[in-house]
N, CA, C and O atoms as a GROMACS GRO file, in nm:
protein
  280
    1UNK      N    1   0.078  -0.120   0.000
    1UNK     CA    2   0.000   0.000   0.000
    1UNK      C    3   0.082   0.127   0.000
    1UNK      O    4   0.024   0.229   0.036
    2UNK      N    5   0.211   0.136  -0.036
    2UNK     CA    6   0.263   0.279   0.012
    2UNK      C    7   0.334   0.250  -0.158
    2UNK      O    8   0.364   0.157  -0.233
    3UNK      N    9   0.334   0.433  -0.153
    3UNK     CA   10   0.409   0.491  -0.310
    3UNK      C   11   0.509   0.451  -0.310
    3UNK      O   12   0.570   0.422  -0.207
    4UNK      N   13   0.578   0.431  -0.488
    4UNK     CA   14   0.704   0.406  -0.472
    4UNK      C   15   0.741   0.401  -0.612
    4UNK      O   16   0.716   0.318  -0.700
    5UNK      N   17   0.816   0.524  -0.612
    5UNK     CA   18   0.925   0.597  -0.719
    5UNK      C   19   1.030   0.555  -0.772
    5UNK      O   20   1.087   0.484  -0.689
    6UNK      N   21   1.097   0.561  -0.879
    6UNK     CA   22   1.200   0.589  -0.956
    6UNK      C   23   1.230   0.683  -1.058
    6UNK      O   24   1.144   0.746  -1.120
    7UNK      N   25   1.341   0.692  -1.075
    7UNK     CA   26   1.427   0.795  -1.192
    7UNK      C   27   1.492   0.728  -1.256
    7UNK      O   28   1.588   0.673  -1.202
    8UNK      N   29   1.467   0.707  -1.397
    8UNK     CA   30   1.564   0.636  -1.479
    8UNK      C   31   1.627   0.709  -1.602
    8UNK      O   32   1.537   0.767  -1.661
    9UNK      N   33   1.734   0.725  -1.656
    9UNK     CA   34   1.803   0.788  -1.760
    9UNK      C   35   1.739   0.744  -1.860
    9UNK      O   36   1.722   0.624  -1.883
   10UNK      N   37   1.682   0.875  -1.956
   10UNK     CA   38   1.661   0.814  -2.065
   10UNK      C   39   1.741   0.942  -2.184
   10UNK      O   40   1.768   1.061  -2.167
   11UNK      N   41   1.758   0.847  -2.306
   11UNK     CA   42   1.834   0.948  -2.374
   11UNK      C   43   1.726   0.992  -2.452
   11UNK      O   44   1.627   0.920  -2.462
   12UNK      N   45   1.731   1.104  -2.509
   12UNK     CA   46   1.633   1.132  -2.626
   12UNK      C   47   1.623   1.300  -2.676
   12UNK      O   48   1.604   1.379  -2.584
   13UNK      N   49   1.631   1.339  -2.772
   13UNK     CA   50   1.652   1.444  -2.833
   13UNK      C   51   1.602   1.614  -2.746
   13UNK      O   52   1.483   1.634  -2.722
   14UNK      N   53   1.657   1.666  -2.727
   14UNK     CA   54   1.606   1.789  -2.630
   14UNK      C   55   1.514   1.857  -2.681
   14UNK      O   56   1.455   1.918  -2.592
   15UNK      N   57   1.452   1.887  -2.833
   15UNK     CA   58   1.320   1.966  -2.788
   15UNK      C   59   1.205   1.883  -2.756
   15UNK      O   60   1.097   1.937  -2.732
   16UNK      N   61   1.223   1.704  -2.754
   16UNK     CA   62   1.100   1.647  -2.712
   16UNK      C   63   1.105   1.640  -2.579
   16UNK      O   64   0.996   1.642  -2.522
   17UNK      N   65   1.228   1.630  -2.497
   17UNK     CA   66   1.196   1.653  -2.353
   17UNK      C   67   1.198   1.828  -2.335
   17UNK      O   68   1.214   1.850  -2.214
   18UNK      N   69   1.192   1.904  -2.380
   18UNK     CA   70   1.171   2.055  -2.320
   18UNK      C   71   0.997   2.059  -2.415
   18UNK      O   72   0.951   2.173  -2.413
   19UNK      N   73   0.964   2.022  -2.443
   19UNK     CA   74   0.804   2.014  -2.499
   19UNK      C   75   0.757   1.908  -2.397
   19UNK      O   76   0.639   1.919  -2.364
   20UNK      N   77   0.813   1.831  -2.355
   20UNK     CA   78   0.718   1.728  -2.273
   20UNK      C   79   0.723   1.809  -2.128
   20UNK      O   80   0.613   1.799  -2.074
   21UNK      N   81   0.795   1.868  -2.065
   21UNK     CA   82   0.823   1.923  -1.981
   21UNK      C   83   0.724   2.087  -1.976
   21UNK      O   84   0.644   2.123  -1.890
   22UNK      N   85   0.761   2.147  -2.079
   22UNK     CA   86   0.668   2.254  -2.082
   22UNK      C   87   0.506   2.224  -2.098
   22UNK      O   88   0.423   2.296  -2.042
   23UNK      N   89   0.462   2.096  -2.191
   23UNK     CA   90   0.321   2.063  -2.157
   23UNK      C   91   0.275   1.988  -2.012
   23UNK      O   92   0.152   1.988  -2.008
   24UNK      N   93   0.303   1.957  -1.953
   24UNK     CA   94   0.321   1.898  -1.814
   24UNK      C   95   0.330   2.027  -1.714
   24UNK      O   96   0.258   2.014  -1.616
   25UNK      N   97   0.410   2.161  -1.718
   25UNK     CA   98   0.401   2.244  -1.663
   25UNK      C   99   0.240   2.284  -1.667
   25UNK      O  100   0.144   2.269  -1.592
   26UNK      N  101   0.265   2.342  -1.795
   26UNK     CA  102   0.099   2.430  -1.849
   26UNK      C  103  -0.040   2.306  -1.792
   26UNK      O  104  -0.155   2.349  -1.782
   27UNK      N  105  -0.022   2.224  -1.775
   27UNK     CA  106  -0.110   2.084  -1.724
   27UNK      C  107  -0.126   2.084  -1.600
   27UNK      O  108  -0.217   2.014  -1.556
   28UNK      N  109  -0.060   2.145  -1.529
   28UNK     CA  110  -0.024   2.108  -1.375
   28UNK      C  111  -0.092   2.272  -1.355
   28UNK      O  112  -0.190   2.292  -1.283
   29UNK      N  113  -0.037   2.358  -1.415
   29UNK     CA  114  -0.074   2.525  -1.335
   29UNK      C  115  -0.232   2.560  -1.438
   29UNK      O  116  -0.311   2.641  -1.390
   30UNK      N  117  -0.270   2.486  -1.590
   30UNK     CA  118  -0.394   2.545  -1.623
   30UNK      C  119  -0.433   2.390  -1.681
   30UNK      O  120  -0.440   2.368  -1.802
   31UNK      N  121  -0.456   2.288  -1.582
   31UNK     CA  122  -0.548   2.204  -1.640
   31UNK      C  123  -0.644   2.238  -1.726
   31UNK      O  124  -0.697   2.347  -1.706
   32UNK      N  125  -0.700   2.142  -1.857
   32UNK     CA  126  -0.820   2.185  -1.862
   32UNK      C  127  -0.825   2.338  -1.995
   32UNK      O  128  -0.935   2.391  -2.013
   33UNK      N  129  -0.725   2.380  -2.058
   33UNK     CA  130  -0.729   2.473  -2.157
   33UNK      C  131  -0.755   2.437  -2.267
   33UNK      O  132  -0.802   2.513  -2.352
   34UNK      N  133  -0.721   2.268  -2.291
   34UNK     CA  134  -0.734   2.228  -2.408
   34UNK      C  135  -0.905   2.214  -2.439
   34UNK      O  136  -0.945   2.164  -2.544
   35UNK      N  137  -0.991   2.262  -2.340
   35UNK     CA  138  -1.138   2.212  -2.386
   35UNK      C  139  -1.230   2.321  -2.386
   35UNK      O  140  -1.201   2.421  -2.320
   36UNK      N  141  -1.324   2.318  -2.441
   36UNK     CA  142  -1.414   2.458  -2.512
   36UNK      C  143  -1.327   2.566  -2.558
   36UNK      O  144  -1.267   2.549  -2.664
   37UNK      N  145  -1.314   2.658  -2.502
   37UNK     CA  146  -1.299   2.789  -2.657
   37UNK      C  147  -1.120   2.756  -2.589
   37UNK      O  148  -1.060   2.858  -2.620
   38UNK      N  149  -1.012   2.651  -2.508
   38UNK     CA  150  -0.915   2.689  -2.537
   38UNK      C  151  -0.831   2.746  -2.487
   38UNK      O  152  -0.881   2.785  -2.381
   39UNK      N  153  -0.744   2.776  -2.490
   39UNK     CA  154  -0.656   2.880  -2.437
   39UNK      C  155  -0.474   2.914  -2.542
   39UNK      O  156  -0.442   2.871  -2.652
   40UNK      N  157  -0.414   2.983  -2.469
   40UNK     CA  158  -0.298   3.034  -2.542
   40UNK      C  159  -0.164   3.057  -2.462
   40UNK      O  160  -0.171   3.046  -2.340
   41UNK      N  161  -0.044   3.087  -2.518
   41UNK     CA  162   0.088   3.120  -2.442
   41UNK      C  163   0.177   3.089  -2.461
   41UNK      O  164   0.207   3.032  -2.566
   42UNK      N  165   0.268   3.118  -2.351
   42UNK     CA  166   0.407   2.998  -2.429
   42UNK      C  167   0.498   3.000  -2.257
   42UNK      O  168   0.486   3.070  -2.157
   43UNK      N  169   0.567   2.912  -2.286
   43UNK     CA  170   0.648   2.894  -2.186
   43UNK      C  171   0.810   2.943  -2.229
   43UNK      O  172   0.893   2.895  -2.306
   44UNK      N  173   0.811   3.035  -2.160
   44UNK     CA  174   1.005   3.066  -2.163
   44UNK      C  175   1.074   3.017  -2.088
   44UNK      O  176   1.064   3.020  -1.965
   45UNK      N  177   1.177   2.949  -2.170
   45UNK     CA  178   1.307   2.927  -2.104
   45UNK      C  179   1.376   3.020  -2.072
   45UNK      O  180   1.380   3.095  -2.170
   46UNK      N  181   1.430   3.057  -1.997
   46UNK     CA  182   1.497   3.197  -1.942
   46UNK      C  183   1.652   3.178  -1.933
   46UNK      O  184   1.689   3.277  -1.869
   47UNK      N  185   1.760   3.104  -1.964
   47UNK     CA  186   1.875   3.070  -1.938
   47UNK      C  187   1.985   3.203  -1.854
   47UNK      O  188   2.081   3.186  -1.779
   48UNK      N  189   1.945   3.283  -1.885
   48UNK     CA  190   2.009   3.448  -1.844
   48UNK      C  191   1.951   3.467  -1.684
   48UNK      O  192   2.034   3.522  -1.612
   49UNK      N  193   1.842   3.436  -1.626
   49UNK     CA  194   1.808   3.429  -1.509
   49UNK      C  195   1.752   3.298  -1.454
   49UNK      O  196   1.655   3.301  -1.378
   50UNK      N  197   1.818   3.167  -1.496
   50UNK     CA  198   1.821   3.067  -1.474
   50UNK      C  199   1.636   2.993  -1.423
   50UNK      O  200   1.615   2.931  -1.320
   51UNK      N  201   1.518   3.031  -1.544
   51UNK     CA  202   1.378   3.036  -1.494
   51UNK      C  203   1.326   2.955  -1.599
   51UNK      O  204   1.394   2.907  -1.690
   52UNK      N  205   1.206   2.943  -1.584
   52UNK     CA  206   1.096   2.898  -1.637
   52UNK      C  207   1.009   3.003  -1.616
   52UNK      O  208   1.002   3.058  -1.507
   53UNK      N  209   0.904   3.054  -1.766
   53UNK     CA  210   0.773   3.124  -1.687
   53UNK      C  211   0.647   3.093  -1.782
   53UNK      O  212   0.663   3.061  -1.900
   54UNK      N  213   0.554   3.103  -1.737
   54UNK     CA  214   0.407   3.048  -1.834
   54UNK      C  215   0.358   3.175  -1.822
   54UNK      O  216   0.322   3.235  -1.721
   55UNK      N  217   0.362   3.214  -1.957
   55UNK     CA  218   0.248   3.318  -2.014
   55UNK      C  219   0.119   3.225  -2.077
   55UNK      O  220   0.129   3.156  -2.179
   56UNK      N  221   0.019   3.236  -2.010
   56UNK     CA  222  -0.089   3.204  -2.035
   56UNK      C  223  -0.267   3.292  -2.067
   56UNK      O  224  -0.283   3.401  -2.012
   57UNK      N  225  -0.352   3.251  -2.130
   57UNK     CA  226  -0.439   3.311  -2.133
   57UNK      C  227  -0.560   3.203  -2.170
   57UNK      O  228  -0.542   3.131  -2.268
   58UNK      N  229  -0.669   3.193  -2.103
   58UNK     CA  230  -0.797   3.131  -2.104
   58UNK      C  231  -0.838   3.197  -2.165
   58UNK      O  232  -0.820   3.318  -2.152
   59UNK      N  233  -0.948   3.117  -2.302
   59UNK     CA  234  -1.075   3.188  -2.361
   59UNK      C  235  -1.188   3.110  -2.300
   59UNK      O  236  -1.195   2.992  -2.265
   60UNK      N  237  -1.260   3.192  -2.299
   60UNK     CA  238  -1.417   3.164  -2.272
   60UNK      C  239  -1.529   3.261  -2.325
   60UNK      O  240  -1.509   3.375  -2.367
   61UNK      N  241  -1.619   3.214  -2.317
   61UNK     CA  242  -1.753   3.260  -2.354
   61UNK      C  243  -1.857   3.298  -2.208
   61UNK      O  244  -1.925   3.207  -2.159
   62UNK      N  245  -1.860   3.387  -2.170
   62UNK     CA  246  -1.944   3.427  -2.092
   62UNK      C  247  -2.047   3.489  -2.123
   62UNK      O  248  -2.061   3.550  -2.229
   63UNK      N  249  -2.126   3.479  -2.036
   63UNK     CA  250  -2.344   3.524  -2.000
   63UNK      C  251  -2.345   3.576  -1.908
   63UNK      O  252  -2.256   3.558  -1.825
   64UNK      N  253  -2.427   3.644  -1.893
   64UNK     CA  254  -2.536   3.693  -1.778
   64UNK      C  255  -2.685   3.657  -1.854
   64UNK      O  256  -2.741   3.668  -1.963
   65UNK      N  257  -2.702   3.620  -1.753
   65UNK     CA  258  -2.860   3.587  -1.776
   65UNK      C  259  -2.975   3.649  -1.648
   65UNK      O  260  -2.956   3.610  -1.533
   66UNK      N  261  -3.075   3.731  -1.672
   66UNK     CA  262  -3.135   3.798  -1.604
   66UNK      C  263  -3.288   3.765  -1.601
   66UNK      O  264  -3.321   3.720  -1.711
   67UNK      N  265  -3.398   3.771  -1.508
   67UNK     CA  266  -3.556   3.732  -1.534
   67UNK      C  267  -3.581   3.815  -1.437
   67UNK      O  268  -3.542   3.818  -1.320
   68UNK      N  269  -3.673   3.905  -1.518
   68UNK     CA  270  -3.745   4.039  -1.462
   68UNK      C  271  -3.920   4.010  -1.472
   68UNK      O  272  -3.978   4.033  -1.578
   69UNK      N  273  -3.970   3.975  -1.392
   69UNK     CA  274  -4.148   3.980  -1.390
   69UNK      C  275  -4.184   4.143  -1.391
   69UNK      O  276  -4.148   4.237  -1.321
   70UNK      N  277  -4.269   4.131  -1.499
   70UNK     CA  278  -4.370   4.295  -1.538
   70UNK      C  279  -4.492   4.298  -1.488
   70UNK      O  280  -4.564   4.396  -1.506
   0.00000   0.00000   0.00000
């Protein structure tokens, strides 16, 4: 019954692990963009201040809906 981890080396070309890594970010901080109207951004590598950052933006479609008796 208890978790249990490993780390294993794998080799494989660097923009598929810096794409697997940046979709896994954007997954973890905006689950959920990929469905109805979507969303947008990009993730920077920052090498000059040693970062990661997610520019992101949600679309949606919003209402108000109101019922007034006359």
């Amino acid at each position: 019954g208890r978790w249990q981890s490993a780390v294993a080396d794998e080799e494989r070309p660097l923009d598929d692990a810096l794409l697997d890594f940046a979709m896994e970010a954007v997954n973890a901080h905006h689950g959920g963009w990929e469905n109805n109207d979507g969303g947008a951004g990009e993730v920077i590598f920052d090498c000059t201040s040693d970062s990661v950052r997610l520019e992101h933006k949600d679309y949606y479609i919003e209402s108000v809906c109101t019922e007034t008796t006359l």
